[in-house]
Structures are given as structure tokens and as C-alpha cells.
N, C-alpha and C positions, 0 to 999 in steps of 0.2 A: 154361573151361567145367568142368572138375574142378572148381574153386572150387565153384562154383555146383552143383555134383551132390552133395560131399560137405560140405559145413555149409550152404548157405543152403536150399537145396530142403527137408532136413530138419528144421532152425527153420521155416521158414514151413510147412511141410505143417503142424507139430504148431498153429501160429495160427490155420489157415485151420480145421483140425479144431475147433480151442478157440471162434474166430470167431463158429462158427452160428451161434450163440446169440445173437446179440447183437442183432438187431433187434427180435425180437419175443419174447413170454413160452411160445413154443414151443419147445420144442429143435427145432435145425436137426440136429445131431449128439451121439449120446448116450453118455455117459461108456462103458467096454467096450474089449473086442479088436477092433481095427481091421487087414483087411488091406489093404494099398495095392500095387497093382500100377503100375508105372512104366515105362510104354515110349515107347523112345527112335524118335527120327525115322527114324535106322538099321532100326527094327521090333525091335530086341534089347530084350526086357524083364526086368524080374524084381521079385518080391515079398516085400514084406518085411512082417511080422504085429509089432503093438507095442500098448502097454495106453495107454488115454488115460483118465485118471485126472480124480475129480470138480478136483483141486488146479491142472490142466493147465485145464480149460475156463471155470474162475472165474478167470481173467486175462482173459477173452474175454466174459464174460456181461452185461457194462457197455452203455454207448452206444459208438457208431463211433468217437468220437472217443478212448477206450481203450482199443478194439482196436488201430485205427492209430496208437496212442503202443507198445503191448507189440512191435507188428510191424517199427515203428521201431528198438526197443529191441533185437531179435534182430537184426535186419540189418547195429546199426551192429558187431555183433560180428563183421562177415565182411566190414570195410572198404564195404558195401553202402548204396543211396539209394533210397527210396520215394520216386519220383515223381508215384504217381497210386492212390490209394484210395478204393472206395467198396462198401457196402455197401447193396443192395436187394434187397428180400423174399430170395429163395431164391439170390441170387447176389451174389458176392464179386467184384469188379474190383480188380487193382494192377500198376501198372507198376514194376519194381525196375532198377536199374544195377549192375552188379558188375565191377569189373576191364576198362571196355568193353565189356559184353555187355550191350545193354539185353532186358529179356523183361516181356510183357506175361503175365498170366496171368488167367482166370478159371475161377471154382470156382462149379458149381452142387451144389446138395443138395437132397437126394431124401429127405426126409420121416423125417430123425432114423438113419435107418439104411445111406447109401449118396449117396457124392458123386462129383463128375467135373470133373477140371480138365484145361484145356487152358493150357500153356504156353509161347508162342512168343517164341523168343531169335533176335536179329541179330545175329552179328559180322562185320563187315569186308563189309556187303551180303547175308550169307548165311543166308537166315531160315531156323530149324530149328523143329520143332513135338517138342512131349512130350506126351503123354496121362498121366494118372493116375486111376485110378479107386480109389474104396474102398469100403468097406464092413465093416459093425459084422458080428463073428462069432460075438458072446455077451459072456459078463460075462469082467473080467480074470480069469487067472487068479494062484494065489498065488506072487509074488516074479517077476510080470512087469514088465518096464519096457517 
């Protein structure tokens, strides 16, 4: 589950951000300072604020079928398997595998400014749930990543 908290959560959050975009000629999420708060099934959360740059959502701005090749792409870098991908109107579905740990996730978004994902992981029978919420806090600022 460390696996999965520190590289995959993090790649896929910055896709699902990048994602929005990608079904229709709206933004779903708009380039800016994003804060994402993160809490665990435990109830223990924390937040972390990061710049999601126009270079970060133009991976994403394509048809579904290039999103779910870049998401591919991130995962295979955490030994990770996209099982299940789909994108419609204002909500993102994907099931990923990691190390044994399958998790389903989905990410709604809230009109370019403010998203909410729910992430439910199984190991060994014991399903855990994760919330994430975010939202745009303004424009980046200079020399943020």
C-alpha cells in the first residue's frame, strides 16, 4: 500500500487532473494551483498544493483512447495494470492492480475548478476507501511545480 500512496496515487492524480479535458471542448480542470486533500480510510488526512501546468494537461486533451495510453504509460512505471478505463461526461472510471492491491477509482469534476475522487483498494479481502478532493486555488505561481 506504500507503493501505491507514494508513486502511483501521485502519477495518476496529475492524469486524472490532465484527463478532464478530454471529452469534450470544455475544460473539465484548468491549468493553475491545485490543492488536493487526501484522506485515508483511517480518517488521517493531509494536503498537499502543486501547479498543474498548460504542458501537464495537453497529454490529456486528446480522445480517451490517449488518455488511457499516458495513464498506461505512468503506471507501467510503478510495476502497475489498468484494468478498466472509461471516460464519460463529467466522470473518469479506472480500475488499476499494483503489487496485489486491486483499487477501483472514480473522479468526478465540478465545472473546471474542483474534483472528487473516491478510491477503493482490496487486499487480502479488506476493502479500504480513500477520498480526494481538489480544487483550483488561482494561477501558478512563479517556480512552482
Amino acid at each position: 500500500m506504500i507503493l501505491l500512496k507514494t508513486t502511483v496515487i501521485p502519477a495518476v492524480l496529475c492524469l486524472t487532473l490532465g484527463a478532464a479535458t478530454a471529452l469534450h471542448a470544455q475544460e473539465r480542470l484548468r491549468t493553475g494551483m491545485w490543492e488536493n486533500t487526501v484522506t485515508a480510510a483511517s480518517g488521517q488526512s493531509g494536503t498537499h498544493s502543486s501547479c498543474l501546468k498548460p504542458e501537464d494537461t495537453a497529454k490529456s486533451n486528446g480522445p480517451a483512447a490517449v488518455v488511457r495510453t499516458e495513464t498506461e504509460k505512468a503506471m507501467s512505471k510503478s510495476a502497475c495494470t489498468l484494468k478498466d478505463f472509461n471516460l464519460d461526461g463529467n466522470t473518469l472510471t479506472m480500475t488499476m492492480v499494483c503489487a496485489g492491491t486491486a483499487t477501483h477509482q472514480e473522479t468526478k469534476f465540478h465545472g473546471g475548478d474542483s474534483f472528487e475522487t473516491t478510491m477503493t483498494s482490496t487486499v487480502d479481502g479488506v476493502t479500504k476507501v480513500t477520498q480526494i478532493k481538489g480544487r483550483r486555488t488561482g494561477d501558478c505561481k512563479a517556480g512552482a511545480e
